[in-house]
C-alpha positions in Angstrom: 209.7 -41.1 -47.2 209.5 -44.8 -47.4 208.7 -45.0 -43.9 205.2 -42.9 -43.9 204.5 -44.7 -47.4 205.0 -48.1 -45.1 203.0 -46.7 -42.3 200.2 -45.6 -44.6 200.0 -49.3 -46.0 199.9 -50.9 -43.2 197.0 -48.5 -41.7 194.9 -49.5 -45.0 195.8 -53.3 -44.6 194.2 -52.9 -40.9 191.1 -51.0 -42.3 190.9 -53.6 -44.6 191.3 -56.0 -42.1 188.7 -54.9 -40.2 186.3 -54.4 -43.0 187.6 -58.0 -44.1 186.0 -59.3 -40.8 182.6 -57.6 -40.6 181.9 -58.6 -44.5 182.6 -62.8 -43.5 180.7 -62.6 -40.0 178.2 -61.1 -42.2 178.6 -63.6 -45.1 178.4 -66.1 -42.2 175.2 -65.1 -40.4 173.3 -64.8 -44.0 174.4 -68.8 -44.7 173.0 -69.5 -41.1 177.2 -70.3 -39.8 176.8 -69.2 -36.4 179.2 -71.2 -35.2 181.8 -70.1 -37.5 180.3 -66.7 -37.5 181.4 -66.8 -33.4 184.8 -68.2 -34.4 185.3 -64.9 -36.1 183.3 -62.4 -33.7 185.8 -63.8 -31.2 188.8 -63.4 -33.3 188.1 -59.9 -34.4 187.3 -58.7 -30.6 190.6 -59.9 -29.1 192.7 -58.1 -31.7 195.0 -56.4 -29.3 195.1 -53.4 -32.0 191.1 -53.2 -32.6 190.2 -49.5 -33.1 187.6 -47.9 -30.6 185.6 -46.6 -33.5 185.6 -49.9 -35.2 184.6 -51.9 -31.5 181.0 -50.1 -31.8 180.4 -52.6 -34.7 181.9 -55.1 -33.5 180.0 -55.6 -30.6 177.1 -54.9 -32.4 177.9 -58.3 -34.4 178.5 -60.0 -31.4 175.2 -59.3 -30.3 173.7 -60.5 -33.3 175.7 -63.6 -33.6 174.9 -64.7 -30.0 171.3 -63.9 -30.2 171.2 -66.3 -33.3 173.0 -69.5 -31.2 170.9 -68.9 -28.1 167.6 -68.8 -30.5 169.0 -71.6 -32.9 167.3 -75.0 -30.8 170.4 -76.8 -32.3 173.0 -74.6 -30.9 171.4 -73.1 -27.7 172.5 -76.2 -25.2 175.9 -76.4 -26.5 176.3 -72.4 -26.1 174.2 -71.6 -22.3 175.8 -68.6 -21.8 174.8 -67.2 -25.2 172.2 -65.1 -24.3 174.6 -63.4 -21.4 176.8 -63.2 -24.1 174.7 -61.1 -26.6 173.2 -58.4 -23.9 176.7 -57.6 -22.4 177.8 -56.9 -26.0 174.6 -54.9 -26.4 175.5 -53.4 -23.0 179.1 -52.8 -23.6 178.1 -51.2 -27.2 175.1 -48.7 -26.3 178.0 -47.3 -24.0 180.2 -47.0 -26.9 177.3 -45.4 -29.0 174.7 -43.9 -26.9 173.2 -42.2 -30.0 173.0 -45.2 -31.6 174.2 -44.4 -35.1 175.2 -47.9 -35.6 172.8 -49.7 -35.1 170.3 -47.6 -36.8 172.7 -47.6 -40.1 173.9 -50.8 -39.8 169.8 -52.5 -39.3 171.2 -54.7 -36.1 167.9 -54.8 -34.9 167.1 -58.9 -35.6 169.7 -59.5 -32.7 167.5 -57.5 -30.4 164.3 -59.4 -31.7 166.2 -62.5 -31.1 167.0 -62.0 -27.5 163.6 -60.2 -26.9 161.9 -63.6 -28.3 163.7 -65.8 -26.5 163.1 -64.1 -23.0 159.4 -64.0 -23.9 159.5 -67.6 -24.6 161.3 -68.6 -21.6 158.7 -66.4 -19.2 156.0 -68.5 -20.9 157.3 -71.4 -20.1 157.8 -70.5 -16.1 154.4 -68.6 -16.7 152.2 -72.3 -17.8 154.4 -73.7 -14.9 152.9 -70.9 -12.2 156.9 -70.2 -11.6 156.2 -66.5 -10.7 159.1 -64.9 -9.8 161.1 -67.1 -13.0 158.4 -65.6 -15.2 158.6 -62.5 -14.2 162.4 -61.7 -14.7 162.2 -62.9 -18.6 158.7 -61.3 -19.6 159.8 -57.8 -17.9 163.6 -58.2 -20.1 161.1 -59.1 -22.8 159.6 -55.7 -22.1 162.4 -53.6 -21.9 163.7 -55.1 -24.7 160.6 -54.5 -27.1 160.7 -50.8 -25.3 164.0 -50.1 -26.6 162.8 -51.0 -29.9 160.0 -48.6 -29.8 161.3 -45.8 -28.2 164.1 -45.8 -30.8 162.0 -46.3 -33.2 163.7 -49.5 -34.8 160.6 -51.4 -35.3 157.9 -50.9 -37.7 155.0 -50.9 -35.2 153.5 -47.4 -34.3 152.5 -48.7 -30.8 153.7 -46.6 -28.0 154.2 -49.6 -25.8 154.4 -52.9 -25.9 151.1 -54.2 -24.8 151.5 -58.0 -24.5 154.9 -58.1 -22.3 153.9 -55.1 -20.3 151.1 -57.2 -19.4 152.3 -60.3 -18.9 155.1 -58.6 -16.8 152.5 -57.0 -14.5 150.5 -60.4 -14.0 153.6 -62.2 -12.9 154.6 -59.3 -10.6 151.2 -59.8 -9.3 151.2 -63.4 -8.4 155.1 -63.4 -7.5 153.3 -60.8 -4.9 155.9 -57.8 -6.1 153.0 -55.4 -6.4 155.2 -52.4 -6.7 156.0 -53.9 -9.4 152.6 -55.1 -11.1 151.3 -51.3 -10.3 154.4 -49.8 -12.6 153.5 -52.1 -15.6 149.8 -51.8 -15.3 149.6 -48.3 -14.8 151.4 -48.6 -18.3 148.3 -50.0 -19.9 146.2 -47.9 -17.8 148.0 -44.9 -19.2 147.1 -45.3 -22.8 143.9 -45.7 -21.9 143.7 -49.5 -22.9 139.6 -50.4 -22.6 139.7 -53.9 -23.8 137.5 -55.7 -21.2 140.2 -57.6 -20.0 141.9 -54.8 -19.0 138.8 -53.9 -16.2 141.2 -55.5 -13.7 143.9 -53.7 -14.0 142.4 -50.5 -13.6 140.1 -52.3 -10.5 144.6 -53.7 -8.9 145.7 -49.8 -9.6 143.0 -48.5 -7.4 143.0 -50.8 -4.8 146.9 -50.3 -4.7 146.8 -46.7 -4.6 144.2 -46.6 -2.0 145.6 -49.1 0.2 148.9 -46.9 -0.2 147.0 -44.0 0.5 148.4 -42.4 -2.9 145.3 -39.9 -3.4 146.4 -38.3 -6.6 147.3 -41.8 -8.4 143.6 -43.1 -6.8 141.6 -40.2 -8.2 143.7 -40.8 -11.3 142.9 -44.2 -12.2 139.4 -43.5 -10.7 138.8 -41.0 -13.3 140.0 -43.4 -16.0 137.9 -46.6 -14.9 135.0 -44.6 -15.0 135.8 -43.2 -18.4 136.4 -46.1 -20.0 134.2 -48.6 -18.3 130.9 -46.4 -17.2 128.8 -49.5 -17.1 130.2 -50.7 -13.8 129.7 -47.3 -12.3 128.1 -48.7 -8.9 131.4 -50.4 -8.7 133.7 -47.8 -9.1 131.5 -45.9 -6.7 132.0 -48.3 -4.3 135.8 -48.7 -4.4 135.8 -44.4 -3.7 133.6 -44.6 -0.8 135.7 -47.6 0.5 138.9 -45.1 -0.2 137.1 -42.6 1.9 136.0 -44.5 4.6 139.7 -45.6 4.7 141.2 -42.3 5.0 138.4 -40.1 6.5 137.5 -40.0 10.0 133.8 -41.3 10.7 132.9 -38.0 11.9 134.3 -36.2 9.1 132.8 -38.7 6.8 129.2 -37.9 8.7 129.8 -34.6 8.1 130.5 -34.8 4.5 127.7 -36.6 4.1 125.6 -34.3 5.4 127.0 -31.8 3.3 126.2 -33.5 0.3 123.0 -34.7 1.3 122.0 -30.9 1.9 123.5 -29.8 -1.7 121.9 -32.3 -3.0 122.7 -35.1 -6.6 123.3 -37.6 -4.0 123.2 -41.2 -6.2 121.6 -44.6 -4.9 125.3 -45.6 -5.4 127.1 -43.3 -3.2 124.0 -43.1 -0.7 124.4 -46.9 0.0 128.2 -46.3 0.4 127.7 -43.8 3.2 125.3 -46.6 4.7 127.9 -49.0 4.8 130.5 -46.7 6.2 128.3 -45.7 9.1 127.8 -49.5 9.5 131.7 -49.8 10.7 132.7 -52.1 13.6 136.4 -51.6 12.8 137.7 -50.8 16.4 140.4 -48.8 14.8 137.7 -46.2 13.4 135.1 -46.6 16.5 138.4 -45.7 19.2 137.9 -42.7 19.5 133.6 -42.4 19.5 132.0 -42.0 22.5 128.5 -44.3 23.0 126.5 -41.5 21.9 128.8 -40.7 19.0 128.2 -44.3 17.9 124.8 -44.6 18.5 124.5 -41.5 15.9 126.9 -43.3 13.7 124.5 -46.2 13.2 121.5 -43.6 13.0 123.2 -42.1 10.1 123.4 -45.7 8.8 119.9 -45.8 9.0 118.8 -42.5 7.7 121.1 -42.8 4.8 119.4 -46.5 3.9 116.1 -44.3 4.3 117.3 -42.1 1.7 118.6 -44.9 -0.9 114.7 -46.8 -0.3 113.5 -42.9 -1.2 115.5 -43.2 -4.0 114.2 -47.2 -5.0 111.7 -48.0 -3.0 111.3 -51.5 -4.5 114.7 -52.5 -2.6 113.2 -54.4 1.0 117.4 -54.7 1.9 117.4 -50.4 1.9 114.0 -50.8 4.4 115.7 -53.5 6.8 118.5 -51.4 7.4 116.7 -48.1 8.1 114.1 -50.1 10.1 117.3 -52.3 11.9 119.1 -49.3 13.1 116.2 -47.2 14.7 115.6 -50.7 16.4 119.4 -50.3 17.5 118.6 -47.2 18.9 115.6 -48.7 20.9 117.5 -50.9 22.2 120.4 -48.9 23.8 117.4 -47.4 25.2 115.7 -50.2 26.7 118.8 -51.3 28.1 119.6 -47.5 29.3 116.1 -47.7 30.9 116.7 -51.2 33.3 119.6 -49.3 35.1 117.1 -46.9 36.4 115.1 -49.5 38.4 113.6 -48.6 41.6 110.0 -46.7 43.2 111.7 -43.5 44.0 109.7 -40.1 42.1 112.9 -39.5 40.2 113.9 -43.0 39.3 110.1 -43.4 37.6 110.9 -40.0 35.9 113.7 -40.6 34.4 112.1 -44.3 33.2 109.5 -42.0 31.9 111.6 -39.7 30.1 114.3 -42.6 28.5 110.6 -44.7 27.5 109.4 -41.4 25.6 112.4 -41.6 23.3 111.8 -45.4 23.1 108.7 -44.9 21.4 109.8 -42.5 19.0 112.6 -45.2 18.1 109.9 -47.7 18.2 107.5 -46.6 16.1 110.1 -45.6 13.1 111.9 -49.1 13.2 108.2 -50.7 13.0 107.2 -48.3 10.1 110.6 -49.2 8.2 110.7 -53.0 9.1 106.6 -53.5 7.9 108.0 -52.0 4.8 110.9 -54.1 4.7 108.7 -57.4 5.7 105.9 -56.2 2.8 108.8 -56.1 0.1 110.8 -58.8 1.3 107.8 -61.5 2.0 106.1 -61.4 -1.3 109.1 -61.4 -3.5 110.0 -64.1 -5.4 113.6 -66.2 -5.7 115.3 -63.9 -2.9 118.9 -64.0 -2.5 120.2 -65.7 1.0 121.0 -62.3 3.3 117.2 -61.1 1.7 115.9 -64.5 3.8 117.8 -63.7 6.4 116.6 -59.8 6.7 113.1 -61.2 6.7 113.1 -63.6 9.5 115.1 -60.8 11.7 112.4 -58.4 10.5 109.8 -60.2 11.4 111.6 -60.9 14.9 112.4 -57.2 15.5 108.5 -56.4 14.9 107.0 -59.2 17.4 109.7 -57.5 19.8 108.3 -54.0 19.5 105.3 -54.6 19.3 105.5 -57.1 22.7 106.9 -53.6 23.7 104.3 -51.5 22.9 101.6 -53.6 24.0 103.2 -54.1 28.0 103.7 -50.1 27.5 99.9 -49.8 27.6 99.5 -51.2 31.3 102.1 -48.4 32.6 101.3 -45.6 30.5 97.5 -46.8 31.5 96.0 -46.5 27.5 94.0 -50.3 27.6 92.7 -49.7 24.3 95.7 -50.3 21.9 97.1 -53.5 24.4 94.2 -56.1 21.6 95.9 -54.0 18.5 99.6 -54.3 19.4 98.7 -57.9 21.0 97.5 -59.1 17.6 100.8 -58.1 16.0 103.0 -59.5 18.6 101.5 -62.7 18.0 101.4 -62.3 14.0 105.5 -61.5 13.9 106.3 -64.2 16.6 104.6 -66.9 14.9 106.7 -66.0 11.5 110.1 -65.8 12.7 112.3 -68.5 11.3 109.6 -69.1 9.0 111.3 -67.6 5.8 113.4 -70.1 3.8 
C-alpha cells in the first residue's frame, strides 16, 4: 500500500513539475526574460522523463521563446540559429499535434507572427538590395507562414490569402528568373480576382507563361479573367490571344479560321488587325512548310484582312498601307515571274501576256489602297515615325506602278493613258523621301 501511495506522489510531483515549468517560461516571456525563458525551455525539453503528451506544449513554448530572441535586435546576434531553432520546434510539434488543439487553446500564435515578421523583414532587405534568389526564400517562408495562420484560422483577418507576401514572393521568383514559381504565387492573386491596377501585370506574366507553355486551359483561364476585370485594355488582351494562336495554330489553319469568322461574321478592328499581323509572319519555322503560292496567299490574306480593319476605321492610313503594300507584293512576284519568260517565241509572248493580265489586276488594287493610304497619311498632322515611314514607301510603291502602267501602254498599244499614268509617275517619284 505504501508503495502505490509513493508512486501516486511522485506522478503528481512530475505533473506538477511540468506544470511548474510552463507557468515560469510563461512568467518569463510576459517580463520580456528570453534569455532566462530559454534557460528553462531547454531544461524542461531534455528531461529524460518528459511525457509525450506534455512535449506538444513544450515545443510549442520553444517556438515562442525562440521567435522572441531572433525578433529581439538585442538578442538576435548573440542567438543566429534562433530562428532555426523556433521552426523545427514548430516542425517537430505540428507532428506531435496535427489537429492542432494546442496551439489553438493555448493562443501560441505571437511565435508564428514573430517568425513570419522577421522572414518578411529579411526578404525586404535582400528585396531593396536586388538580391533575388535571397529575397525570395524569406518572402515565400513569410507566405507560408501567414498561410498557416489563415487557413487555421488563428488570425483575426478574414482574407483568404495573404496578399502582400504572395506578391512579393511572386516578384522575386520573377526577377530570380524561377517563373514556375512567380506563375504559382500570381495565379494566387489572379485567383481571387484581385483588380487593383497594379495587379494588370500579373494577369498580362500568367498569360504570357501559359501561352508560352502552351497550357491552353490555364491561358483561356486567365484570359477570361483579364478581360473581366480590366475591359479597358481589351485591344490588348486581344492581342495577346491572337499572338497565342498564331503560336499554336498552323498558318493555314489560322487562314482558315479566319475565314470562317470573317464569313459568320462580329469580326472586331482588334482581332481583324491580329489576323493581319499573323499573315504578315516571316518566322521560318511557320513558313517551312508553305509552298511560294501558299505564301503569296498568306500575305494576300494580310492584305485583305488590313482591307477589312480600314472598312471598319477608315480614318486609319496604317490599315490602307498594308492592304495597298501586299497587292504590290503580289505584283511583284509577278513582275519577277514574268522576266523568266523572256524571248520572241508565240508562246513565250503568251505566257508574258497572260502573267501581265494578272499584274494589272494586282496593280490597280495596290494603287487604289496606297492613294488612300498616301491621302490619309499626307495630310495628317504629328504622325508617329512607322506612319512617316509608310508614306514615303507609299509614295514609292505608286511612282513604281504607275512607271508600270505607263510602259504597259506601248506593248498593249493603248497611247492614250501613257500622259495620264506619266503625270503620276512623275508626281510619286518626286515625293519619295520627302515625308519627315
Amino acid at each position: 500500500m505504501k508503495k502505490l501511495v509513493l508512486a501516486v506522489a511522485l506522478l503528481f510531483s512530475v505533473s506538477y513539475l511540468m506544470a511548474q515549468d510552463e507557468t515560469v517560461i510563461q512568467l518569463m516571456v510576459s517580463q520580456k526574460q528570453y534569455e532566462k525563458a530559454k534557460d528553462q525551455v531547454d531544461k524542461w525539453l531534455a528531461q529524460p522523463k518528459l511525457k509525450d503528451k506534455e512535449k506538444p506544449n513544450a515545443y510549442l513554448w520553444k517556438m515562442l521563446v525562440y521567435s522572441n530572441l531572433a525578433t529581439d535586435s538585442a538578442l538576435s546576434g548573440k542567438y543566429p540559429d534562433a530562428v532555426a531553432q523556433s521552426m523545427d520546434a514548430f516542425y517537430q510539434y505540428q507532428q506531435l499535434d496535427p489537429s492542432l488543439k494546442a496551439l489553438k487553446e493555448g493562443n501560441f500564435q505571437a511565435g508564428i507572427g514573430n517568425l513570419y515578421t522577421n522572414a518578411f523583414q529579411k526578404g525586404k532587405s535582400f528585396y531593396d538590395a536586388k538580391q533575388w534568389d535571397s529575397s525570395f526564400k524569406y518572402f515565400s517562408e513569410s507566405q507560408r507562414l501567414g498561410s498557416f495562420l489563415l487557413t487555421n484560422k488563428l488570425s483575426t483577418s478574414t482574407a483568404t490569402i495573404d496578399t502582400l507576401t504572395v506578391l512579393y514572393s511572386g516578384i522575386t521568383a520573377q526577377n530570380a528568373q524561377k517563373l514556375d514559381s512567380a506563375a504559382k504565387y500570381y495565379a494566387m492573386i489572379a485567383d481571387i480576382k484581385a483588380s487593383d491596377k497594379e495587379y494588370e501585370d500579373i494577369y498580362k506574366f500568367l498569360i504570357g507563361y501559359y501561352s508560352q507553355n502552351k497550357d491552353n486551359a490555364n491561358f483561356t483561364k486567365y484570359l477570361a479573367l483579364a478581360k473581366e476585370l480590366y475591359p479597358g485594355e481589351s485591344s490588348l488582351w486581344t492581342q495577346y490571344e491572337m499572338e497565342n494562336m498564331t503560336t499554336n495554330t498552323s498558318l493555314t489553319s489560322l487562314m482558315q479560321k479566319y475565314q470562317d469568322e470573317a464569313t459568320a461574321g462580329g469580326l472586331t478592328e482588334d482581332k481583324i488587325i491580329g489576323y493581319a499581323q499573323a499573315f504578315e509572319s516571316n518566322d521560318s519555322a511557320q513558313l517551312k512548310d508553305l509552298d511560294s503560292t501558299q505564301k503569296v496567299q498568306l500575305k494576300l490574306a494580310a492584305g485583305q484582312a488590313y482591307a477589312k480593319a480600314f472598312d471598319l476605321n477608315n480614318t486609319n492610313g496604317t490599315y490602307a498601307f498594308g492592304a495597298g503594300y501586299y497587292y504590290y507584293y503580289a505584283y511583284e512576284i509577278l513582275d519577277d515571274r514574268y522576266h523568266t519568260y523572256s524571248g520572241e517565241s508565240a508562246s513565250l509572248k503568251t505566257k508574258r501576256a497572260q502573267i501581265a493580265k494578272e499584274q494589272m489586276m494586282y496593280a490597280d488594287s495596290a494603287a487604289i489602297w496606297l492613294e488612300k493610304a498616301f491621302t490619309i497619311l499626307s495630310t495628317k498632322q504629328n504622325r508617329e515615325r512607322n506612319e512617316t515611314a509608310n508614306l514615303n514607301r507609299a509614295v514609292n510603291f505608286l511612282s513604281q506602278i504607275y512607271g508600270w502602267k505607263r510602259d504597259r501602254t506601248k506593248i498593249d498599244g493603248n497611247n492614250a493613258d501613257y500622259d495620264k499614268y506619266d503625270a503620276l509617275y512623275k508626281k510619286y517619284d518626286e515625293l519619295y523621301n520627302t515625308f519627315k
